[in-house]
C-alpha positions as CSV (number, residue, x, y, z in Angstrom):
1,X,79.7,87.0,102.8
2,X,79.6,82.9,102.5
3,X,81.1,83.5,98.8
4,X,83.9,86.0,100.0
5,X,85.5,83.2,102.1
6,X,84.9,80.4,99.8
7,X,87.5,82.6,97.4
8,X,89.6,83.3,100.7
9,X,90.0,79.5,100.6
10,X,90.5,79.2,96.6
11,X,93.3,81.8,96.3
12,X,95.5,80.0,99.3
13,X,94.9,76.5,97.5
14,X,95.8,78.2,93.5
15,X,98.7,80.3,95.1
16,X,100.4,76.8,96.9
17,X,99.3,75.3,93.0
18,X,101.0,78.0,91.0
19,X,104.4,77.9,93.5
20,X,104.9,74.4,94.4
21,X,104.6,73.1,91.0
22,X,106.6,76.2,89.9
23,X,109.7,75.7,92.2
24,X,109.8,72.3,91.5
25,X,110.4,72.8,87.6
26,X,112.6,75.5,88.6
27,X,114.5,72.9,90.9
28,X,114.2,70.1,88.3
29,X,116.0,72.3,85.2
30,X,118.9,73.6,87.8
31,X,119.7,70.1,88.6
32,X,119.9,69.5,85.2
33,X,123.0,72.2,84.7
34,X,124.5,71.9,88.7
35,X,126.7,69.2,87.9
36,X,129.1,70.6,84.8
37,X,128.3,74.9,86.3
38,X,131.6,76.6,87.4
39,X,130.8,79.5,89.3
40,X,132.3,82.7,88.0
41,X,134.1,83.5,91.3
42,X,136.4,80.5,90.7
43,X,140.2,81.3,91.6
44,X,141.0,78.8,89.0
45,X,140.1,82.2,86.3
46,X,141.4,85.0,85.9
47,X,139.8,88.4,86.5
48,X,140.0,89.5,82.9
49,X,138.7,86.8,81.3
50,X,135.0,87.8,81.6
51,X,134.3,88.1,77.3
52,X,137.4,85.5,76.6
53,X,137.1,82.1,75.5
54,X,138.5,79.4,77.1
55,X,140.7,76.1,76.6
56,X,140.1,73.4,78.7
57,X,142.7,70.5,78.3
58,X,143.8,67.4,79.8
59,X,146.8,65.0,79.9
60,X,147.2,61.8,80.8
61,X,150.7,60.2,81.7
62,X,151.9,56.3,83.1
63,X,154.8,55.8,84.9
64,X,156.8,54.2,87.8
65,X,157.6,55.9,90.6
66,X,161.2,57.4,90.4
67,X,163.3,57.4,93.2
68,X,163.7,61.1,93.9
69,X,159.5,61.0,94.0
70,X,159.6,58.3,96.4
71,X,162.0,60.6,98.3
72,X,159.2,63.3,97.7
73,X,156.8,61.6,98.9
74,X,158.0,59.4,102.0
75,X,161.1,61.3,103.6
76,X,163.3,58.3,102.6
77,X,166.2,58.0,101.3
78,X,167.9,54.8,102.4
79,X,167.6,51.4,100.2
80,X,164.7,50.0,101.6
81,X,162.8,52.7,100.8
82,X,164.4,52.3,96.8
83,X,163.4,48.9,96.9
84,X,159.9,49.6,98.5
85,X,159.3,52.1,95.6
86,X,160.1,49.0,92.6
87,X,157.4,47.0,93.8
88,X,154.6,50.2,94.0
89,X,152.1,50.0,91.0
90,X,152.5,52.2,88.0
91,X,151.2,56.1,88.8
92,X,148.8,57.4,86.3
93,X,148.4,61.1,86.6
94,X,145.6,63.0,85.4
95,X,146.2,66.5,85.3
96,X,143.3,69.7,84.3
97,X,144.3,72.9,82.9
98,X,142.4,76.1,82.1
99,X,143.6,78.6,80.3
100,X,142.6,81.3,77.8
101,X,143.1,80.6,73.6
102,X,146.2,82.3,72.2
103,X,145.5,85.3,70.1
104,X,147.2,83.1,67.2
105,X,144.5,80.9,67.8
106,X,141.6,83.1,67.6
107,X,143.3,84.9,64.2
108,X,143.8,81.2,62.8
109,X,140.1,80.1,63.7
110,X,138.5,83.5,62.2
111,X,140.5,83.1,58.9
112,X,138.5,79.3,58.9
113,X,135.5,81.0,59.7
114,X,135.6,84.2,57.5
115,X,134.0,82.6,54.3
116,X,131.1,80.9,55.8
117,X,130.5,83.8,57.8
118,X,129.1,85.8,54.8
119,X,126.9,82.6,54.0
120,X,125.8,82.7,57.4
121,X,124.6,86.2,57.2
122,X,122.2,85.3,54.4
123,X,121.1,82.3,55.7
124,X,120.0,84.6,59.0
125,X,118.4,86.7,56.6
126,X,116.3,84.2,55.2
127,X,115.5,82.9,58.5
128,X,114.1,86.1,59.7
129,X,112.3,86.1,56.8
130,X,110.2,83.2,57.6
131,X,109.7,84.1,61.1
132,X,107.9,86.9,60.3
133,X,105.7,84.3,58.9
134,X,105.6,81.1,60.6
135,X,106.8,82.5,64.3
136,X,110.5,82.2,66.2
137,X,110.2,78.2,66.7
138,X,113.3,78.2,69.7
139,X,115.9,75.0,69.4
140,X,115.1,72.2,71.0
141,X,117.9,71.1,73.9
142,X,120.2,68.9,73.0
143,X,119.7,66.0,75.0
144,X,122.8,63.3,76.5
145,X,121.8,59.8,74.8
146,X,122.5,58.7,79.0
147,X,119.5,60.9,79.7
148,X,116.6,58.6,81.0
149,X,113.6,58.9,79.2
150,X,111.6,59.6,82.6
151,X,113.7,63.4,82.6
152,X,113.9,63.8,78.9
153,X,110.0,63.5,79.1
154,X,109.6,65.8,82.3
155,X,112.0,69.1,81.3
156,X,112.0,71.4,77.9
157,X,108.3,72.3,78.7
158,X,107.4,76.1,78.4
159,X,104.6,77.7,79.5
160,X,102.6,79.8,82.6
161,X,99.9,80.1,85.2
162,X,98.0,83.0,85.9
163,X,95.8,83.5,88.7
164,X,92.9,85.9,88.2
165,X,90.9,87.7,90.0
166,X,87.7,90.0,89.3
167,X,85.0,92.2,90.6
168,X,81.9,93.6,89.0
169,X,81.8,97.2,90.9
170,X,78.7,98.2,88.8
171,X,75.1,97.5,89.8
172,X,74.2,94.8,90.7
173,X,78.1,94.1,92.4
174,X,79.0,91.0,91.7
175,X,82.6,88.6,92.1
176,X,82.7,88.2,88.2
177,X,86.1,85.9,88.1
178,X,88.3,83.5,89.8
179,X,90.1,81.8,87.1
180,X,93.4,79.6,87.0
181,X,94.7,79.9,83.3
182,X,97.8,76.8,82.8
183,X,99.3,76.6,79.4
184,X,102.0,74.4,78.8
185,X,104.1,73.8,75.3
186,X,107.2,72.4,74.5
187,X,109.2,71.9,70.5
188,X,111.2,69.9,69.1
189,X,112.9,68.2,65.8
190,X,113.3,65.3,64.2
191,X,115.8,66.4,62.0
192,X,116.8,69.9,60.4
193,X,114.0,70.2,57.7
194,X,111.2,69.0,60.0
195,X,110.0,70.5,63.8
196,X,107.3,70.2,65.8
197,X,105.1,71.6,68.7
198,X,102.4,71.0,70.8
199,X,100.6,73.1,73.2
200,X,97.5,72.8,75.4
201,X,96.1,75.0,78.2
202,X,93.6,74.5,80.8
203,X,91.3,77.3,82.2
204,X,89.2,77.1,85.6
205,X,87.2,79.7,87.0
206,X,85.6,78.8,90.8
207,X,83.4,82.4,90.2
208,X,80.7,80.0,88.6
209,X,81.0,77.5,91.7
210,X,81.6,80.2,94.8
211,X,78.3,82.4,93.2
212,X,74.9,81.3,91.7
213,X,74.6,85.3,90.1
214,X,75.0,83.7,86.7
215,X,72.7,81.0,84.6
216,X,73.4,77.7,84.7
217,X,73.9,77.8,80.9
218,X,76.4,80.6,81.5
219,X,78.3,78.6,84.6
220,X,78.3,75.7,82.5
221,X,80.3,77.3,79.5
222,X,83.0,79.1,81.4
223,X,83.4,77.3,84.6
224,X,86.4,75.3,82.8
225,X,87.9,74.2,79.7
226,X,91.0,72.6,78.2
227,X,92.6,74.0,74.8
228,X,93.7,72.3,72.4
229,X,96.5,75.1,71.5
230,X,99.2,75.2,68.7
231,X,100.0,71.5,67.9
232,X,101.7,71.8,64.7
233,X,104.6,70.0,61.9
234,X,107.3,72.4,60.3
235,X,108.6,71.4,56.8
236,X,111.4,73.3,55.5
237,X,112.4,72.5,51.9
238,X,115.2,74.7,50.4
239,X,113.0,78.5,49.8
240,X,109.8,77.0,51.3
241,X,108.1,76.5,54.1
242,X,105.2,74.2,55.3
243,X,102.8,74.1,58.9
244,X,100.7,71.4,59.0
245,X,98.2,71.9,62.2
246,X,97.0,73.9,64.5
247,X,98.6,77.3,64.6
248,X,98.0,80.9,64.6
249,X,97.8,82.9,61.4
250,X,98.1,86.7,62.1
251,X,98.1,88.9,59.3
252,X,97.7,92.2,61.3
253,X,98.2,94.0,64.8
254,X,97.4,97.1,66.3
255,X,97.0,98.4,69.9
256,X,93.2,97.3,71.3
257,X,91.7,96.2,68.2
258,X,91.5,94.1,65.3
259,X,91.3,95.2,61.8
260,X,93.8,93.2,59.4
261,X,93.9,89.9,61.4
262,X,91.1,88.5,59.7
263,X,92.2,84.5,60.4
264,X,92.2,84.7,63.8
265,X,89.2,83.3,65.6
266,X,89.0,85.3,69.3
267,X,87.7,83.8,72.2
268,X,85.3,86.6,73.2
269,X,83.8,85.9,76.5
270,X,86.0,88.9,78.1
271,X,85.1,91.0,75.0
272,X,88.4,92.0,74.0
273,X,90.2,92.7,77.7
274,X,92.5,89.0,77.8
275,X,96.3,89.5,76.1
276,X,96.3,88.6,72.7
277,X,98.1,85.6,73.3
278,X,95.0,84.2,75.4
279,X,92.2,86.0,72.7
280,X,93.0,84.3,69.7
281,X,92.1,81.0,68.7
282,X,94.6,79.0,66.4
283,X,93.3,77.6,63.3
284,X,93.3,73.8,61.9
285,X,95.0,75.0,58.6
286,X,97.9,73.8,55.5
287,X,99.8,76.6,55.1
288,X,102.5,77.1,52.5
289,X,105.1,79.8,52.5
290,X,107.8,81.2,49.6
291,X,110.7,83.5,50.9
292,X,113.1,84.7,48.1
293,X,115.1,88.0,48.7
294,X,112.8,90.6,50.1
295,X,109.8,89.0,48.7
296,X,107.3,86.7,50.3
297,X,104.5,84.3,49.1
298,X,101.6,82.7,51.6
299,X,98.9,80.2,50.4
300,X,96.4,79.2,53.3
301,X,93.6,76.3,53.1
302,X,91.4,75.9,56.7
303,X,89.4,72.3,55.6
304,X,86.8,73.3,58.6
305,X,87.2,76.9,60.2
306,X,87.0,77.7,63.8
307,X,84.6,80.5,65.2
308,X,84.8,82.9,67.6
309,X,83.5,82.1,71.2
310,X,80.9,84.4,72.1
311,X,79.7,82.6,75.7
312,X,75.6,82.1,76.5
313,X,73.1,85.1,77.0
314,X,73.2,86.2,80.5
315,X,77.1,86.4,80.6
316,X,79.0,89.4,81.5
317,X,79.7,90.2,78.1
318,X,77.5,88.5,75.6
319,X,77.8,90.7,72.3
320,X,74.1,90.4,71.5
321,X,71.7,93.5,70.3
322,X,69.6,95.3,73.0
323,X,70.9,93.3,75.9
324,X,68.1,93.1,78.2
325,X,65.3,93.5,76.2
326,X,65.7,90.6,73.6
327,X,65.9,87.1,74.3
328,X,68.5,84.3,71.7
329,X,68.6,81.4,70.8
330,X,71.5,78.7,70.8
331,X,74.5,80.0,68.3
332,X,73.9,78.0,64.4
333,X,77.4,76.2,63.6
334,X,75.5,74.3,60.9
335,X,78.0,76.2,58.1
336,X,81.1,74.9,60.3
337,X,82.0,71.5,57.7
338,X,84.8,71.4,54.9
339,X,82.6,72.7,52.4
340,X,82.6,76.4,53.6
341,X,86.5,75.8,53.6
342,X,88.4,79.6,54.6
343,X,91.4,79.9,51.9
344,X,93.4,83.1,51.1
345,X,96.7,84.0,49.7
346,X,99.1,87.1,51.0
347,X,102.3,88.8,49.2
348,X,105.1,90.6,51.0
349,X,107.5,93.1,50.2
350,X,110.4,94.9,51.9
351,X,112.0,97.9,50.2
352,X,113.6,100.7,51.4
353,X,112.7,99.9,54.7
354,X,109.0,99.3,54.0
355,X,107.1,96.6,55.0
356,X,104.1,96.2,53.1
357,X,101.8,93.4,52.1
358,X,98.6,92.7,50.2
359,X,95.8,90.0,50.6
360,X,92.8,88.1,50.0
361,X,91.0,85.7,52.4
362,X,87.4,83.6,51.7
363,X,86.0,82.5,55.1
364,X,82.8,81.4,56.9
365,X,82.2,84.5,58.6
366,X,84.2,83.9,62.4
367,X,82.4,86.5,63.9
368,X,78.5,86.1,64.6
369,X,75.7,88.0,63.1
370,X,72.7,87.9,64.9
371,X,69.9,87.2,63.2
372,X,66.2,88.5,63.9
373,X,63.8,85.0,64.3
374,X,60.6,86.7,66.0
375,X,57.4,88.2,63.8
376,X,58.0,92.0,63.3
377,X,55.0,92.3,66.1
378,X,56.4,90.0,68.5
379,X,58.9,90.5,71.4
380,X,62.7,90.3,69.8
381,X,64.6,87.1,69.4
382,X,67.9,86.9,67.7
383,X,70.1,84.1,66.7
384,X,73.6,84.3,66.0
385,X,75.0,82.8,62.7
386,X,77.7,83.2,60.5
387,X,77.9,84.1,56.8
388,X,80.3,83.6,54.2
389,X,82.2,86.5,53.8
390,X,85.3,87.8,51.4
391,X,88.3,90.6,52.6
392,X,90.5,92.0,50.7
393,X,93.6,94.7,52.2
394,X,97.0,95.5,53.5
395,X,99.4,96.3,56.0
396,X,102.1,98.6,55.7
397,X,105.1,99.1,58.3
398,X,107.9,101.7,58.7
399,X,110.7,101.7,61.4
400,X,111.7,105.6,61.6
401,X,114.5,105.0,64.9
402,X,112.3,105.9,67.5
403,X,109.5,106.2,65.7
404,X,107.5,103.4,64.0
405,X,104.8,103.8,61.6
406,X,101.5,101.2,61.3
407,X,98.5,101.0,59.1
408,X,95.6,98.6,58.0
409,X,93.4,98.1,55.5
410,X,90.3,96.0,55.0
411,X,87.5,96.0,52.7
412,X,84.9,93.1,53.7
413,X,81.9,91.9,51.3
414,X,79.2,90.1,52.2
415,X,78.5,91.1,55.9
416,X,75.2,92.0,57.2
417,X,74.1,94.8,60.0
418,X,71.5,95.1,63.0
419,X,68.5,97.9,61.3
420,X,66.2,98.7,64.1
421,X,63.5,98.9,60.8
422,X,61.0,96.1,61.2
423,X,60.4,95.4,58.3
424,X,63.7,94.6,57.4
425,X,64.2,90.8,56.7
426,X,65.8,89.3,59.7
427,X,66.2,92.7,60.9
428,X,69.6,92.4,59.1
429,X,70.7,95.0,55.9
430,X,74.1,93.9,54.0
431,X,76.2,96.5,53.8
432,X,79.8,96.4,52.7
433,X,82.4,97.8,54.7
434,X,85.9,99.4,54.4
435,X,87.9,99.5,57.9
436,X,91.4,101.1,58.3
437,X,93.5,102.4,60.9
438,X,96.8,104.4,61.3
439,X,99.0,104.3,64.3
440,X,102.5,105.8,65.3
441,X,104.5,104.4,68.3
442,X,107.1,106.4,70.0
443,X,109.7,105.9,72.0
444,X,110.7,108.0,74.4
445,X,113.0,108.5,77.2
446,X,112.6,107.0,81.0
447,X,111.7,103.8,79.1
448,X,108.4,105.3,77.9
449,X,106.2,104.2,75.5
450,X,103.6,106.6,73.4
451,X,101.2,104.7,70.9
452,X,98.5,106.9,69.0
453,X,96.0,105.5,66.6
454,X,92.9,106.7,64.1
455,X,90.5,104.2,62.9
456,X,87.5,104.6,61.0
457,X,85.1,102.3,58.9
458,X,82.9,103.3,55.9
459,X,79.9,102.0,55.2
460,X,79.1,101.4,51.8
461,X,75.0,101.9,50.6
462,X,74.8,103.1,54.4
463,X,71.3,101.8,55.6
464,X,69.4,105.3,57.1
465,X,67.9,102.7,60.1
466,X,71.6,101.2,60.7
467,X,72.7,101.9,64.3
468,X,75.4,102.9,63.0
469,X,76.7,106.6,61.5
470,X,78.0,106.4,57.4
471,X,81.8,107.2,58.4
472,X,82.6,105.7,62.2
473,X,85.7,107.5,63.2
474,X,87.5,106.8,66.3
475,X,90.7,106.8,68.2
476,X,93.3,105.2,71.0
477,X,96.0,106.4,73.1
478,X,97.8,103.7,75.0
479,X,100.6,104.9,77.5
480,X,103.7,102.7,78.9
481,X,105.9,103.9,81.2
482,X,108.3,102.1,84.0
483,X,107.5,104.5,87.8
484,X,109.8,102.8,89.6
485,X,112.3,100.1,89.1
486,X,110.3,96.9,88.2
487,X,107.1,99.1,88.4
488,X,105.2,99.4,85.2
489,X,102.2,101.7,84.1
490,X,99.7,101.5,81.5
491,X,96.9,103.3,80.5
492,X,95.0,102.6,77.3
493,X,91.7,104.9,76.4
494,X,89.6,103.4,72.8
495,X,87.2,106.3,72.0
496,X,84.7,107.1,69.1
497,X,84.6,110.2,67.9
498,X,81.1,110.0,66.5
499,X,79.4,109.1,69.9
500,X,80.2,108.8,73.5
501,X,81.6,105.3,73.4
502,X,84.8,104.5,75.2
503,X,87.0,102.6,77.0
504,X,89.3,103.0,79.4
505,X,92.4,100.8,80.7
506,X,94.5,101.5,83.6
507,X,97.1,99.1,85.0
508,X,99.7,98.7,86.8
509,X,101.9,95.7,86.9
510,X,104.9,94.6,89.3
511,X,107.5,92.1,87.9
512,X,108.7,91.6,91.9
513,X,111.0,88.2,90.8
514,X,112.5,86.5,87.9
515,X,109.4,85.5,86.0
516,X,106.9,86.4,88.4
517,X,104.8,89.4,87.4
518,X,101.5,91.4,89.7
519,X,99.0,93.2,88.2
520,X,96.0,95.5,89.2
521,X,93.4,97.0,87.0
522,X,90.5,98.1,86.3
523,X,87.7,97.8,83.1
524,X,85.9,100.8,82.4
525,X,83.4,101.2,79.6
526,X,80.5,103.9,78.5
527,X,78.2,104.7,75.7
528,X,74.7,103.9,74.7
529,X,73.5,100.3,74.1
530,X,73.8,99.9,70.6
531,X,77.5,101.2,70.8
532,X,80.5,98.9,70.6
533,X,81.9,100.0,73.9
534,X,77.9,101.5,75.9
535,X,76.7,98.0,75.6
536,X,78.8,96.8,78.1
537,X,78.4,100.2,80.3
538,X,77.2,98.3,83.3
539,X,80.1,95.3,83.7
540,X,82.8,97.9,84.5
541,X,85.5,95.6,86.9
542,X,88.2,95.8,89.0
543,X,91.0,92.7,88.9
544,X,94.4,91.4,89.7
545,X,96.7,89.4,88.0
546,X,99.2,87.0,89.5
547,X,101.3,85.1,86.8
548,X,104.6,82.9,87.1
549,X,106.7,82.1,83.3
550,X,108.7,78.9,82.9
C-alpha cells in the first residue's frame, strides 16, 4: 500500500536522524576527555595498581652542561669539544614521574580526613533525604575557564530519541503510530545553595500525514508538539528546600496504575501504555520542603494547574462514555485560572525501616468528567469538564531484603460518575470514593523480577444505575526476567475481578549497544464498553521501539 512505503521512507530518514546526531554528541564529549585519558594498558603502570591511587609529580632543574655530559652526549673528549660545551645555552630539564602514594601517606591523609568523615555521613543522610523529595539533581561539569563558550554551550546536555512504531491489528487495521519522541535537558549551578534545569521535548508522529484513517481534528492534535518539560530553580537554605518552576510532583507509584500520585497531570492520548517518564505532565508549582532527622515536611501551591490530555473524539483512545454511540463537544478549561489554585501539604516519616507518609491535596479536578449536555430524549452528547475535587491518604513502604512491601491510600471528595439513568442531572451522580492498593515485589534469582498487586475502590452512597459495582476489586502481575544476555522479558496482565476487563502487556526489549535499547510489543485489551480496560477492546496494537540515551 501507498502509505506502507511512505513509512519505508520515514523510518530510513528518523533512523539516519536518531544516529548521525547521536554519534556526533558521542564524538563531541570523547574529544572533550581524549587529550588528558591514559589508557590503562600503559607500561608506564604497574599491573597492581588497578584500585591504587596515584602521584603524579614533576621537577624542574637549570643548568650548564657539564663536561662529562658533553662527553655523553658527543663522543668528545678533547678541548675543543670543552670549550664548545661553555658557549651551549643553559639545559632545562623537565622530568614526569608516576608512581603510587606511600602507605604513610594514605594513613597520614585518613587521620586528616577521619573527623569530617562522620560529618560527611550525615550530610549524605540529609541529602538523600531531599531526593526523595525534590529528585537526584546530578553535578554539573566543571568547566576549564579556557573553555569557549561555543563547547560549553554545545556538551552537558542529557536526554533521548525514541523512534516508534505501531499497528492497529483490530478491525478496521490501521498504521496507528509513527512518532519521533526527542527530549533534551541539561543542569547546572550558580553557586552551592542555588541549581537549575531546563528540559523540553519534541514529539512527531508522520501516522497522521502517511494515513487520512483519522479526523482532521484528531491529526491536528497529535501530529506534533513541543514540551515545555521540567525548567525549574533549586534553593537550598540550611534544613530547607525550595523548587521554583515546572517540575514533577509524585506522591505515589505502583506498577500500571495510578492511585496516590494525585499531582501529576498524564498525558493520556495512549491511555496509560507510554513510560511514566513520558505520561506525566510536570506542574507550574512553589514547592517548599523541611528535612530534619527522619522526618519530612512538604507545602505545595500550583497558581494555575495543568490538566490531563485526553486527545479529540475519533482518536484511538479517547476516554469518552459509549464510544460510538455518543457524540462531545470541545473539553471546558474555563476553571483552569489562579483562582481554582491546587495546594496541599504531605508529612514523612522513617522508622524502623518504614516509610510512610500522610497528605492532603485541593485541586481542580486533572482528570475530565464528562458531562451529559443533550435532552434526556435526545441522541447523547457529553462534554468533558473538570470539578474541584479534595484527597486525602498515604503511602507506606517496607524494604524486607528481597522483598519489598507497597501500599496506597486515597479517599477523593467531590467527584462525579457516568449513571446510565436519564433522569439524572447531567447524567452524572457524585459519589465519593476510597481507592487503595497493595503490592509486593520480589526478587528473585536469574535476575528476575515478580511484582503482585490488589487494588480495589469503594464507592461511597453507591448509585444502583452507576456502571460501576459498590466494591471494584482487581489485580496485576507484572513479570521481568533477563532470557539471554542483554535480552529482557516483560509481561504485565491488569485484571478486574468483578468483570471481564483486562489488559495484557508483553515485551521484549534488546539493549544491543551502550545506550541503545529495541523493543517489540504488543497492547492487548478486553471487556465490555463501559469498563476501564473493554472500552478500548477494539485498538489492540502491535509496536516497536528504537531508543538511543545520551
Amino acid at each position: 500500500m501507498e502509505h506502507r512505503r511512505k513509512l519505508f521512507g520515514y523510518v530510513v530518514f528518523i533512523t539516519a536522524s536518531i544516529v548521525l546526531p547521536a554519534r556526533s554528541l558521542a564524538e563531541t564529549a570523547a574529544s572533550s576527555y581524549a587529550a588528558v585519558a591514559i589508557p590503562a594498558s600503559s607500561s608506564l603502570l604497574p599491573n597492581n595498581t588497578d584500585e591504587q591511587p596515584l602521584f603524579l609529580s614533576l621537577s624542574l632543574s637549570l643548568a650548564p652542561l657539564s663536561a662529562r655530559k658533553v662527553v655523553e652526549l658527543t663522543g668528545k673528549s678533547n678541548p675543543a669539544a670543552l670549550d664548545e660545551a661553555e658557549d651551549e645555552s643553559l639545559l632545562m630539564p623537565l622530568s614526569l614521574s608516576l608512581s603510587l602514594l606511600s602507605t604513610r601517606s594514605l594513613i597520614n591523609g585518613n587521620k586528616d580526613n577521619a573527623a569530617q568523615n562522620k560529618d560527611d555521613d550525615e550530610i549524605e543522610r540529609e541529602a538523600g533525604f531531599r531526593e526523595s523529595l525534590f529528585g537526584s539533581i546530578e553535578p554539573a561539569a566543571e568547566v576549564s575557564p579556557s573553555t569557549p563558550i561555543w563547547k560549553q554551550l554545545v556538551t552537558g546536555w542529557r536526554g533521548f530519541s525514541q523512534l516508534e512504531l505501531a499497528d492497529n491489528y483490530s478491525s478496521p487495521e490501521h498504521f496507528s503510530k509513527a512518532k519521533l519522541r526527542t527530549e533534551l535537558s541539561r543542569t547546572g549551578q550558580f553557586n552551592e545553595h542555588i541549581k537549575w534545569k531546563i528540559s523540553g521535548r519534541f514529539d512527531y508522529d508522520a501516522a497522521y500525514d502517511l494515513s487520512n484513517f483519522y479526523p482532521e481534528a484528531v491529526r491536528q492534535n497529535q501530529r506534533a508538539q513541543f514540551f515545555v518539560r521540567e525548567n525549574y530553580l533549586d534553593v537550598s537554605a540550611g534544613n530547607f528546600d525550595f523548587r521554583l518552576g515546572r517540575q514533577h510532583v509524585v506522591w505515589g507509584e505502583m506498577v500500571g496504575l495510578f492511585f496516590a500520585d494525585v499531582v501529576s497531570a498524564k498525558d493520556l492520548r495512549e491511555f496509560i501504555l507510554p513510560a511514566f517518564d513520558i505520561l506525566r505532565i510536570p506542574q507550574w508549582a512553589i514547592r517548599a520542603e523541611y528535612s530534619k532527622n527522619d522526618t519530612h515536611a512538604e507545602v505545595l501551591w500550583i497558581p494555575v494547574p495543568t490538566l490531563d490530555e485526553i486527545g479529540k473524539p475519533g482518536a484511538d483512545f479517547y476516554p469518552g462514555p459509549l464510544r460510538g454511540t455518543a457524540s462531545f463537544l470541545g473539553e471546558d478549561r474555563s476553571g483552569r485560572n489562579i483562582g481554582n489554585s491546587n495546594y496541599g501539604f504531605r508529612l514523612s516519616q522513617l522508622k524502623n525501616g518504614w516509610d510512610m507518609t500522610a497528605f492532603y491535596y485541593h485541586s481542580l479536578d486533572a482528570s475530565s468528567t464528562f458531562y451529559r449536555v443533550s435532552g434526556p430524549a435526545d441522541p447523547l452528547v457529553f462534554q468533558p469538564r473538570h470539578d474541584k475535587i479534595d484527597q486525602a491518604g498515604g503511602t507506606v513502604t517496607k524494604d524486607f531484603g528481597s522483598i519489598v512491601f507497597k501500599g496506597e491510600l486515597v479517599y477523593t471528595d467531590g467527584r462525579s460518575f457516568n449513571v446510565a439513568r436519564p433522569s439524572a442531572v447531567n447524567g452524572l451522580v457524585k459519589q465519593n470514593t476510597l481507592d487503595y492498593a497493595l503490592g509486593l515485589d520480589f526478587s528473585l534469582p536469574a535476575e528476575t523480577r515478580l511484582n503482585l498487586q490488589f487494588f480495589q475502590r469503594v464507592f461511597f452512597a453507591h448509585d444502583r444505575d452507576s456502571f460501576s459495582d459498590a466494591v471494584e476489586s482487581g489485580g496485576s502481575i507484572l513479570l521481568v526476567g533477563k532470557v539471554w544476555r542483554k535480552l529482557e522479558a516483560q509481561t504485565l496482565l491488569i485484571h478486574s475481578l468483578n468483570h471481564s476487563d483486562w489488559m495484557f502487556r508483553p515485551r521484549l526489549s534488546w539493549n544491543f549497544e551502550r545506550n541503545w535499547r529495541w523493543a517489540v510489543g504488543a497492547d492487548i485489551f478486553g471487556g465490555k464498553p463501559t469498563g476501564l480496560f473493554g472500552r478500548f477492546d477494539h485498538n489492540d496494537r502491535v509496536y516497536t521501539e528504537l531508543r538511543y540515551s545520551f
